[in-house]
N, C-alpha and C positions, 0 to 999 in steps of 0.2 A: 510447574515446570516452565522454564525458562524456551523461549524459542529456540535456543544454540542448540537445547537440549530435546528438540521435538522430533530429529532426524531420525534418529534410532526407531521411536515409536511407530513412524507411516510408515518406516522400511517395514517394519515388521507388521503391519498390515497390508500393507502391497505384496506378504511374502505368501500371508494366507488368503489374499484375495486380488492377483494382479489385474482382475478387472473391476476394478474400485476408482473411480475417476478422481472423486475428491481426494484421497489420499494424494496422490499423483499432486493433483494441486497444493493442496497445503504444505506438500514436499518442495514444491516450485518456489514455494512464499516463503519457507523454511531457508530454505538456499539462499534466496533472495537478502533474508534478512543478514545470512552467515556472510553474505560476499562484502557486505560494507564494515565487518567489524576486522581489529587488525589482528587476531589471532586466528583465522580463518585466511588462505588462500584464496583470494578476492577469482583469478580466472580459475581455479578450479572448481568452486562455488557457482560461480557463473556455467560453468559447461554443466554441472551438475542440473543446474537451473533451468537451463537451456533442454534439457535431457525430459526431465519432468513434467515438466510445461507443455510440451511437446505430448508425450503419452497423453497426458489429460487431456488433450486437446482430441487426439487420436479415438480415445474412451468416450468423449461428451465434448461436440463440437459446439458445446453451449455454457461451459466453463468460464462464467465470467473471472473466477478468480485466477484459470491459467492465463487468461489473456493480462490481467493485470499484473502477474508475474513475468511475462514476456514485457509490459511497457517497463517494468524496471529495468529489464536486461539491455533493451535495446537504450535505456537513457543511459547506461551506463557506459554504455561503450558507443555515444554519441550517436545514437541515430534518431534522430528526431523524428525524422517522418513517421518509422517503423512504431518509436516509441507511440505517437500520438495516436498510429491507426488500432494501434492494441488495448491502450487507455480506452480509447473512445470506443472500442470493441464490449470492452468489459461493462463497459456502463449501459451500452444497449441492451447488455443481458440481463444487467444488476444498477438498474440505475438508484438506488436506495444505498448501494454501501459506502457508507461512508470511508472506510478503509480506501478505498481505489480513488474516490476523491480527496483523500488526504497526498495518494503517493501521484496521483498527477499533477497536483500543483507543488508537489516538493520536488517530483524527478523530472519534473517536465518544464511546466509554467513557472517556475522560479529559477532555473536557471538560463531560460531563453530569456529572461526578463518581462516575462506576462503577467507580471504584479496583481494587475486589476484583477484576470481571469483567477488568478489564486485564491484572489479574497472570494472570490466569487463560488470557486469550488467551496471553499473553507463556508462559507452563508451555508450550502447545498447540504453539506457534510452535518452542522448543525441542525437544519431544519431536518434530515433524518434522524437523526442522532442524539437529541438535545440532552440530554441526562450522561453522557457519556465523558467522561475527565478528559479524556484521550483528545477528543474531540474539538475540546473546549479550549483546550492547551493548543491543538492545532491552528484553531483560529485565531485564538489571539496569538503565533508567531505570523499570521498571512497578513493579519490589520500589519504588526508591527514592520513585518516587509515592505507595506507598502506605506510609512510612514505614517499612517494614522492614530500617531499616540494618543489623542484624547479617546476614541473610539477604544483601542485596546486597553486604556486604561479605566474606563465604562463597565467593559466588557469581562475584566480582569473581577470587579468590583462584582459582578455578578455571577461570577463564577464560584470565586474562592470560596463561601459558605460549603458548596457542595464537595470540593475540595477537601476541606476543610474534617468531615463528615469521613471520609475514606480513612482517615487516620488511627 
């Protein structure tokens, strides 16, 4: 099942359990993911987001995953500060997921132009992460942001077997 398609499912676990924290979050991430595509209403998605996030938080004020759906929210609607304090919130709780160091350096440090600190989450993200496609793919876009094609193309070379192997 497809993320677009995951909404339906926490509702109806938040329906027989409205104090279920994760739900709440994965519903925040769920939104999160619906507000950037274009058959989805980007600000209704977002209040939705905003909505969710918030409960989770309210449930388990140790939610790294609602705070990391809050730093997408607030990068999306330019608030940088907000974003960062939320990003960096999530990782004090969960500093291992690689996921929240993927979306801080895509919603965050890549469009302030913090290149360096990207590649730098994207290393973080790997060294938890290493076996993970997702992952791998992430960081070679962070090298390749930050102009380091030999290294992404290294990197690329060390990847694709495992790649490769998924199919």
């Amino acid at each position: 099942m497809g993320i677009d398609k995951s909404v339906g499912p926490f509702e109806q676990v938040i329906a027989k359990d409205p104090s279920f924290a994760p739900a709440y979050a994965r519903l925040a991430w769920a939104y999160a993911w619906r507000s950037g595509r274009p058959m989805f209403d980007a600000a209704e998605e977002m209040t939705k987001m905003r909505v969710a996030a918030a409960k989770a938080i309210e449930l388990d004020p140790l939610s790294a995953e609602a705070y990391g759906a809050l730093g997408i929210l607030y990068s999306r609607q330019a608030q940088w500060e907000q974003a960062e304090k939320s990003f960096r919130r999530a990782l004090e709780l969960e500093a291992n997921s690689s996921l929240t160091r993927e979306h801080i350096a895509m919603y965050l440090l890549l469009p302030l132009g913090r290149v360096d600190e990207a590649v730098q989450q994207g290393r973080l993200a790997e060294k938890s992460d290493p076996l993970a496609p997702r992952v791998q793919a992430f960081f070679t876009y962070m090298l390749i942001s930050a102009h380091r094609f030999d290294e992404a193309a290294t990197h690329c070379a060390k990847v694709l077997p495992s790649l490769l192997y998924l199919k």
